[in-house]
C-alpha positions as CSV (number, residue, x, y, z in Angstrom):
1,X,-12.5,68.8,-47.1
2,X,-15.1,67.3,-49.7
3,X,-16.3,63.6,-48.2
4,X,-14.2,60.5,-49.9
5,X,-15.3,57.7,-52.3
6,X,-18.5,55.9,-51.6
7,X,-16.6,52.9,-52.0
8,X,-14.8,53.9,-49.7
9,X,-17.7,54.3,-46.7
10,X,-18.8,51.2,-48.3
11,X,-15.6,49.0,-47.3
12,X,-16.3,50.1,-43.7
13,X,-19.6,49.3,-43.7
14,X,-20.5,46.8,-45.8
15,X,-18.6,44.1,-43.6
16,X,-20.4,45.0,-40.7
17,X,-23.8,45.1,-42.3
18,X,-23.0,42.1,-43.4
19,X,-21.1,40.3,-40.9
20,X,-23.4,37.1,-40.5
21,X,-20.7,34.1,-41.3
22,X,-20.3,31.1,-39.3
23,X,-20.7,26.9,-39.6
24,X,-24.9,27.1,-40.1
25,X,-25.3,30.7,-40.7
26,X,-22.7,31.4,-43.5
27,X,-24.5,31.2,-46.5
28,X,-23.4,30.8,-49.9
29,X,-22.2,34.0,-50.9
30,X,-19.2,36.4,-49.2
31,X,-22.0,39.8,-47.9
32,X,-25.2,38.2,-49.1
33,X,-26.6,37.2,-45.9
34,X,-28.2,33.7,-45.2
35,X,-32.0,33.3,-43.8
36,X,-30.7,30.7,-41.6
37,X,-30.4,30.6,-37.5
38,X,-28.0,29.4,-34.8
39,X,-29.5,26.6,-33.0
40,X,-30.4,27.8,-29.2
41,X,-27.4,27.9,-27.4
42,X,-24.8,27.9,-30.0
43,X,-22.6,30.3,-30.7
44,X,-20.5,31.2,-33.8
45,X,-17.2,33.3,-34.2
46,X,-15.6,35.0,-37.9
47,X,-12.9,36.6,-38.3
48,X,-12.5,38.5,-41.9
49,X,-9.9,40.4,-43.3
50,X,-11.1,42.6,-46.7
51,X,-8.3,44.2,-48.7
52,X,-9.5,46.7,-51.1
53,X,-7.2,48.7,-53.9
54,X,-8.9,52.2,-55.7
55,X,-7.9,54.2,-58.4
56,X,-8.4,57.9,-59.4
57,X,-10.1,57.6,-62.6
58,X,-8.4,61.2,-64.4
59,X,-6.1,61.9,-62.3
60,X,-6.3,63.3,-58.6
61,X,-8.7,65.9,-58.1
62,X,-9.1,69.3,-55.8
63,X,-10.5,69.1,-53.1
64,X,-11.7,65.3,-52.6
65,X,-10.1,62.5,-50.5
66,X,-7.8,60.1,-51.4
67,X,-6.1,56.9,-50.9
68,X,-4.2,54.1,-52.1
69,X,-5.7,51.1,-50.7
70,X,-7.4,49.8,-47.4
71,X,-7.5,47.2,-45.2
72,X,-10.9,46.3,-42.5
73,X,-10.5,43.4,-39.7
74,X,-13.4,42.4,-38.6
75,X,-14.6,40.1,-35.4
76,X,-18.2,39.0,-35.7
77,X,-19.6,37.0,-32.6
78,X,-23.3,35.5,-32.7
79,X,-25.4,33.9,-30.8
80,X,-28.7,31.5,-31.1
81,X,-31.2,32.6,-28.3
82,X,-34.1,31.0,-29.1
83,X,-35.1,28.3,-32.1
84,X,-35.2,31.0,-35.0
85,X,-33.4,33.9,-33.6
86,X,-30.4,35.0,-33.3
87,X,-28.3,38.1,-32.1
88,X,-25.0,39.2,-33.3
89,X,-22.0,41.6,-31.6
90,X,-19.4,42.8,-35.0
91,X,-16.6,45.4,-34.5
92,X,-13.2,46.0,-36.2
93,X,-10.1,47.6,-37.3
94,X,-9.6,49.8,-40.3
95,X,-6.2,50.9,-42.0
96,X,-5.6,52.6,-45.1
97,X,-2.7,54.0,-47.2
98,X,-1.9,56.8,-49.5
99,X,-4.7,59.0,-48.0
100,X,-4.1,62.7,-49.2
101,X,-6.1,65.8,-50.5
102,X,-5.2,68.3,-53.3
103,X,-5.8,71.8,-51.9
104,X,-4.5,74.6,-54.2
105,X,-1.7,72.1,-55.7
106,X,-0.4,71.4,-52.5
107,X,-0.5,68.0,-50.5
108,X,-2.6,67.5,-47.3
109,X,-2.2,64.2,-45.9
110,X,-3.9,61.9,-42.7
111,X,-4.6,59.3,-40.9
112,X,-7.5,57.5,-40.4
113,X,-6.9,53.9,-38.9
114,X,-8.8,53.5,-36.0
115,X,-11.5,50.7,-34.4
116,X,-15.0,51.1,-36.5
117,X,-17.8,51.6,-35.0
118,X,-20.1,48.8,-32.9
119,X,-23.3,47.0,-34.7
120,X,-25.7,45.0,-33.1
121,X,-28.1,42.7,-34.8
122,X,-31.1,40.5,-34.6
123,X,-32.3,37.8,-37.6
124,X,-35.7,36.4,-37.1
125,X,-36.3,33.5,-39.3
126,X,-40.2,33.5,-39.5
127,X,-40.8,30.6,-42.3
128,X,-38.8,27.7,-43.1
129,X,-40.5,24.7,-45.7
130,X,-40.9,23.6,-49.1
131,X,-40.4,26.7,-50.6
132,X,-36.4,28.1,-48.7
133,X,-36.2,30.1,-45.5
134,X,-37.4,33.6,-44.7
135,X,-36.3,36.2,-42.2
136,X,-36.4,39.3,-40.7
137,X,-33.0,41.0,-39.9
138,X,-32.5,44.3,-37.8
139,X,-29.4,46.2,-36.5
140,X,-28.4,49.3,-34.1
141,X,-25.0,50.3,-34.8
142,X,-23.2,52.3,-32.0
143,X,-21.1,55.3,-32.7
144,X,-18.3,53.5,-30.5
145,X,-15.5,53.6,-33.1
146,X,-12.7,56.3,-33.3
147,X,-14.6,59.1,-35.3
148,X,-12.2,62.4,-34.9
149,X,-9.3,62.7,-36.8
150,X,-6.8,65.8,-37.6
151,X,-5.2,66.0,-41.0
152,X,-1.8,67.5,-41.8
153,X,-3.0,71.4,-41.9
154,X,-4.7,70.9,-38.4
155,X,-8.1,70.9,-39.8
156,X,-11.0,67.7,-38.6
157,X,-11.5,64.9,-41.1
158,X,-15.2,64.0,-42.3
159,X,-16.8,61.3,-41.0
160,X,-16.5,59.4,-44.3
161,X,-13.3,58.9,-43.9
162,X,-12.4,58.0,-40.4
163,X,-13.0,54.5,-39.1
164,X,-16.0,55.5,-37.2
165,X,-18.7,58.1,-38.1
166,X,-19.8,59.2,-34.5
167,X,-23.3,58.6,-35.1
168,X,-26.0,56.0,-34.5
169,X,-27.1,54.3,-37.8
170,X,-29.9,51.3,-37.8
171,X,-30.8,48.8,-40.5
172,X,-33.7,46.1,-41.8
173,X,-33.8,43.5,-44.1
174,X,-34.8,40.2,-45.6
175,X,-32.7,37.2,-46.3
176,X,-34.0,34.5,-48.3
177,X,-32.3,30.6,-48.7
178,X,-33.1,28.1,-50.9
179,X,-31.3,24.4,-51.3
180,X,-31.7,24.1,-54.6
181,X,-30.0,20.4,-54.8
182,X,-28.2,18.7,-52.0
183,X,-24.9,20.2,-53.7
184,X,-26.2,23.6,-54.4
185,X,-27.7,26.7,-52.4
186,X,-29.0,29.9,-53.4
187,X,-29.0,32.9,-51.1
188,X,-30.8,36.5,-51.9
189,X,-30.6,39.2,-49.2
190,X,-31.9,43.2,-49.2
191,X,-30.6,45.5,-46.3
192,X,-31.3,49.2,-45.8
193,X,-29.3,51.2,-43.5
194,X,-30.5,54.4,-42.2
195,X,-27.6,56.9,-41.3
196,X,-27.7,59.3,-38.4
197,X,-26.1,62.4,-38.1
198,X,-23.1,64.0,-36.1
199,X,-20.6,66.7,-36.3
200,X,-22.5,68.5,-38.4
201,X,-22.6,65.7,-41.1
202,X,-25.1,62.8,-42.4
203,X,-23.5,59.5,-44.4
204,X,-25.9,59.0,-47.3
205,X,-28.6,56.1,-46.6
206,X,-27.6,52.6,-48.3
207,X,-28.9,50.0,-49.8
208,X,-27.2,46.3,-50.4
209,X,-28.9,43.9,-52.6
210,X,-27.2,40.4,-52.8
211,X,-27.7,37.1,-54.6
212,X,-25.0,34.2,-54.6
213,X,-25.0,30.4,-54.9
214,X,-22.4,27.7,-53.6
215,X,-21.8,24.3,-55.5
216,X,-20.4,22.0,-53.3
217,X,-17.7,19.9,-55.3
218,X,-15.8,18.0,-53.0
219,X,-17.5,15.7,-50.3
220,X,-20.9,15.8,-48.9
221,X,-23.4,16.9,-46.0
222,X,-22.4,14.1,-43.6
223,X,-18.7,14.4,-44.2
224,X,-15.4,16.6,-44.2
225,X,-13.6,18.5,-45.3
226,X,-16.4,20.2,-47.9
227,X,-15.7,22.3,-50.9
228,X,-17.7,24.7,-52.7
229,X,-17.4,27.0,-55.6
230,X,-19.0,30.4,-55.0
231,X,-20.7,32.6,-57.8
232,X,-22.1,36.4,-55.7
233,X,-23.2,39.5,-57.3
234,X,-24.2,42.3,-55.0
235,X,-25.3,45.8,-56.0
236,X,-24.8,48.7,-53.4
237,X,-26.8,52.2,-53.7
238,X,-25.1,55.0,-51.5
239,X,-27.5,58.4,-51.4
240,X,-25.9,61.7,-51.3
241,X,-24.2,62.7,-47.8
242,X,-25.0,65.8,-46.1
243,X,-23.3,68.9,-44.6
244,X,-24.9,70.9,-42.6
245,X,-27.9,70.1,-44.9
246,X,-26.4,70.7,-48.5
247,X,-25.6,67.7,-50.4
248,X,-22.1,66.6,-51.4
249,X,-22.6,66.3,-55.3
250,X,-19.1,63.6,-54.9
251,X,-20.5,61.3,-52.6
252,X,-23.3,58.5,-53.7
253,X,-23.9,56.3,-56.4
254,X,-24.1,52.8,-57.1
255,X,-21.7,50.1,-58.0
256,X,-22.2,46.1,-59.0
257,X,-19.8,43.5,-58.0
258,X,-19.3,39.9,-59.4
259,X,-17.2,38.0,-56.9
260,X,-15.8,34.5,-57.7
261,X,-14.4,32.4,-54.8
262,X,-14.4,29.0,-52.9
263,X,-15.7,28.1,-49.4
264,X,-13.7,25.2,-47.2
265,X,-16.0,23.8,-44.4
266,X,-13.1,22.2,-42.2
267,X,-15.1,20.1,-39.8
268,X,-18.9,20.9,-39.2
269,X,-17.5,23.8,-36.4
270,X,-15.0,25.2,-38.6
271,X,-14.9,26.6,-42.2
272,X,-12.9,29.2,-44.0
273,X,-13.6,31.2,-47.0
274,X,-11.7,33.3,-50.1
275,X,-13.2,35.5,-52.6
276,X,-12.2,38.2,-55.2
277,X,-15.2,41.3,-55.5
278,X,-14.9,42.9,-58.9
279,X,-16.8,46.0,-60.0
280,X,-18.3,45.9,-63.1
281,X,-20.3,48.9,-62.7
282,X,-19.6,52.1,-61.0
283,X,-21.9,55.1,-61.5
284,X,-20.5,57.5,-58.8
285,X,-22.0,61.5,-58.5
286,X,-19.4,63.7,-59.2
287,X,-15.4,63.3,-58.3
288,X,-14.8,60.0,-56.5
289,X,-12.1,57.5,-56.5
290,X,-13.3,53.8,-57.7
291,X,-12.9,50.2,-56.4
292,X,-10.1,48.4,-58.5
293,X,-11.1,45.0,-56.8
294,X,-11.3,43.8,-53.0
295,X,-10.1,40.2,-51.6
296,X,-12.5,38.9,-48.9
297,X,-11.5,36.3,-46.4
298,X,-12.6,34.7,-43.2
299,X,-12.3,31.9,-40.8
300,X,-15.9,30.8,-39.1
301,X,-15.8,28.7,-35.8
302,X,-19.5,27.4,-34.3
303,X,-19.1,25.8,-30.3
């Protein structure tokens, strides 16, 4: 079986990558990631639900995997070890429907909902002044997630489309924060993610650039409930996967998303947030299905 859609490796991953929400460490956008820290001793717990919907641009192809639409829950817990660092535990569920393959004109069909794999991260904020926030951001993920799946002729599923890939993967970055105003922040993050290989197979190396600001509209920074308005635009570049060291000519590409939303800080320990990720561009290699859109939610509680 040919490897799915990059999008689709992308809806399992990118919330983990990115799982960094929380009162103080949410940022303004829904995956850019913030430069800011936990206070020592504080921890902070999110709990997102993404919903994505794809289309097969041409009709269904031979040979490639399918599906319908998808569904990721995601538990993110963090905690504030020392003034400026942090360290982060994210693990989830993935779901999907409609997932099928074309193999001469007949109908292969499977399952891949399962619990994705186990990331582990660290943020280092190493400046903080005049000029925004700076830090350093590294992750281990842990091939703990259910990675072997049989589809309806008997034969294993790829790694690209099961909720876990079976293989360690590690990531660095930079996040960058700047208040702007007292009503408006800008957030900028760049994370590269380094895939390892198993069963024979190597995900494609990634990297997720993200910018997004938050206008706060309703209240202010001593009171609750807050509003804000959220304006992100992230851009994801998936490399080639590998099988047994040949390239899959459908897998990789990139793809930019606007997404549009609202943030609802509760109290200062609680906040909950609602956005809409639309692609505007998608330059996939070969025969992939594409993102129609994806609705992001979460609920962030700091103690």
């Amino acid at each position: 079986m040919k490897s799915i859609s990059t999008l689709v490796i992308a809806v399992i991953a990118t919330t983990t990558a990115f799982a960094d929400h929380g009162p103080g460490t949410s940022g303004s956008g829904f995956n850019t990631l913030t430069a800011e820290t936990l206070k020592p001793g504080q921890f902070s717990t999110s709990f997102q639900f993404d919903w994505t919907e794809f289309e097969v641009p041409g009709g269904a192809p031979e040979g490639v995997d399918l599906l319908d639409r998808s569904f990721l829950s995601m538990v993110n817990i963090s905690y504030g070890v020392v003034e400026n660092f942090q360290i982060g535990l994210t693990a989830g569920y993935y779901a999907a429907e409609g997932n099928y393959e074309l193999e001469d004109g007949e109908i292969v069909t499977f399952d891949p909902d399962g619990f994705t794999d186990m990331w582990i991260t660290g943020k280092h904020r190493f400046y903080q002044g005049p000029a925004g926030q700076l830090a350093l951001i590294g992750g281990i993920k842990l091939p703990t997630g259910d990675s072997r799946a049989l589809n309806s002729e008997g034969e294993q599923v790829e790694p690209s489309a099961t909720a876990g890939t079976g293989a360690w993967d590690g990531q660095a970055g930079l996040a960058y924060t700047l208040p702007i105003t007292a009503a408006l922040t800008f957030d900028a993050s760049a994370l590269y993610t380094i895939r390892g290989e198993r069963y024979d197979y190597r995900l494609g190396n990634r990297l997720d650039l993200g910018t997004s600001l938050a206008w706060r509209v309703y209240g202010d920074a001593q009171t609750f409930p807050q509003v804000s308005l959220v304006a992100e635009a992230t851009l994801r570049q998936i490399a080639k996967s590998e099988e047994e060291g040949v390239k899959d000519d459908n897998t990789g590409g990139t793809v930019l998303f606007l997404a549009p939303g609202a943030k609802v800080s509760v109290t200062e320990s609680i906040s909950a947030n609602l956005g809409v990720q639309l692609p505007v561009v998608q330059d996939l290699n070969g025969q992939q299905i594409e993102t129609r859109f994806r609705v992001l939610t979460g609920i962030s509680i700091a103690f």
